[in-house]
C-alpha positions as CSV (number, residue, x, y, z in Angstrom):
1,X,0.0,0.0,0.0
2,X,1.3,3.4,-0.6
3,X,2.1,6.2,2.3
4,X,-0.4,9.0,2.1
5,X,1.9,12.1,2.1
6,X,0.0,14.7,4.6
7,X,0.5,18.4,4.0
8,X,1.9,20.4,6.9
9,X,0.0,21.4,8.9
10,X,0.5,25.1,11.0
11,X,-1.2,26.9,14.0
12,X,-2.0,30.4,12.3
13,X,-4.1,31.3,15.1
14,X,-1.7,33.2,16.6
15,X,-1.9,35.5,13.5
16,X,-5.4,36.7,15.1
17,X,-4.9,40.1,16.9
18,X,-1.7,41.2,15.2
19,X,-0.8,43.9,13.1
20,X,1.4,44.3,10.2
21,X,3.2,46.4,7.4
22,X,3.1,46.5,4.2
23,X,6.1,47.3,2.3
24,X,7.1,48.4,-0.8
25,X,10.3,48.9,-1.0
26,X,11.2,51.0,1.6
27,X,7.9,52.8,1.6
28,X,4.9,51.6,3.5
29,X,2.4,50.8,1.2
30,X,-0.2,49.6,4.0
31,X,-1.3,48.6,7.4
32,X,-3.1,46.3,8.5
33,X,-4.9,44.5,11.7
34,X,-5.5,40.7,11.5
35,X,-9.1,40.6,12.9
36,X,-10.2,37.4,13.0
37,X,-9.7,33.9,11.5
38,X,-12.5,32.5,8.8
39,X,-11.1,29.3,8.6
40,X,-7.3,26.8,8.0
41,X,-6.3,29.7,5.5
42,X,-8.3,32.9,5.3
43,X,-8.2,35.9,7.9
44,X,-10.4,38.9,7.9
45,X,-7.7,41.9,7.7
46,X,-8.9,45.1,8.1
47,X,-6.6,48.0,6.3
48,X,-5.9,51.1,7.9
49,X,-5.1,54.7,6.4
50,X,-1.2,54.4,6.4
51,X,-1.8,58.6,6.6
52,X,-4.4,58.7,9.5
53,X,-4.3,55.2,11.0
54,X,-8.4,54.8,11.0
55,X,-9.8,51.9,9.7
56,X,-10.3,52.0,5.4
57,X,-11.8,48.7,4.3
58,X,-11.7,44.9,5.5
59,X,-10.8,41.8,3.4
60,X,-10.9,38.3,3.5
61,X,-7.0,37.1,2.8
62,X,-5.9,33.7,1.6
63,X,-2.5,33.0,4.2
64,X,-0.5,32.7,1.0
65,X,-1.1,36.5,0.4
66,X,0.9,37.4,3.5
67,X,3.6,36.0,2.8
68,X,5.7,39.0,2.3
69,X,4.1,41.2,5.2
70,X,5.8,42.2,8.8
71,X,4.5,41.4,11.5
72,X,4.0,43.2,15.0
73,X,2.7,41.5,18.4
74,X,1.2,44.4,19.7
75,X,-0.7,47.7,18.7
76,X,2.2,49.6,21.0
77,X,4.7,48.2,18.6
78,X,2.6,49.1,15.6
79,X,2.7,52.6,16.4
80,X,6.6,52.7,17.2
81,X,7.3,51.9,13.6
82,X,4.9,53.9,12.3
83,X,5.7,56.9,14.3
84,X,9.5,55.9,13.2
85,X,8.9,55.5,9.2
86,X,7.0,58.9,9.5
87,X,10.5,60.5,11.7
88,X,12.6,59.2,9.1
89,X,10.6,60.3,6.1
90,X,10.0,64.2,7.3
91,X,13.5,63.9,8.0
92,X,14.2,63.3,4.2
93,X,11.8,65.5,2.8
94,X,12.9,68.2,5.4
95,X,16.5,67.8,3.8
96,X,15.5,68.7,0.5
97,X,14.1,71.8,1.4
98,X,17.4,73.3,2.9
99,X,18.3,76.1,0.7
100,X,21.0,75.4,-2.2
101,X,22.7,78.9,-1.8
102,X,24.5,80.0,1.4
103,X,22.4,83.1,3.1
104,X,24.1,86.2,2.9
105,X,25.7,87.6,6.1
């Protein structure tokens, strides 16, 4: 008789109650809160305003389609990065806003 291969099997249910980025590059494209678990492989996600932070629209995701995202325990943690990407990225735009010629004395 032949052996049955099984697929692996994972506990995503720790996935339930996180948040994560979305990256493109190194821009944030979009985040996200995993709300709930509809079954093995699909979450409800609900997308947030990567400008505002309040909710946008929710989606039912296939686990395959997360693949690439980074994830964060915690809502606290969330925000650190957040509040991080937009230090760093008023720093750069700051930058460019520095005059090119020397003021006079």
């Amino acid at each position: 008789m032949a052996e049955v291969k099984k697929k692996p099997t994972v506990n995503n249910t720790s996935l339930v109650d996180m948040w994560a980025n979305i990256w493109q590059g190194d821009t944030l494209f979009r985040q996200v809160f995993i709300m709930g678990k509809a079954d093995d492989n699909y979450y409800i996600v609900q997308f947030l305003n990567v400008l505002t932070g309040e909710p946008n629209v929710a989606r039912v995701m296939h686990i395959s389609q997360m693949l690439d995202w980074q994830f964060l325990p915690t809502k606290e943690i969330a925000e650190e990065v957040m509040a991080d990407y937009r230090k760093h990225k008023t720093n750069r735009f700051s930058t460019a806003l520095v005059p090119l010629t020397p003021e006079p004395d």
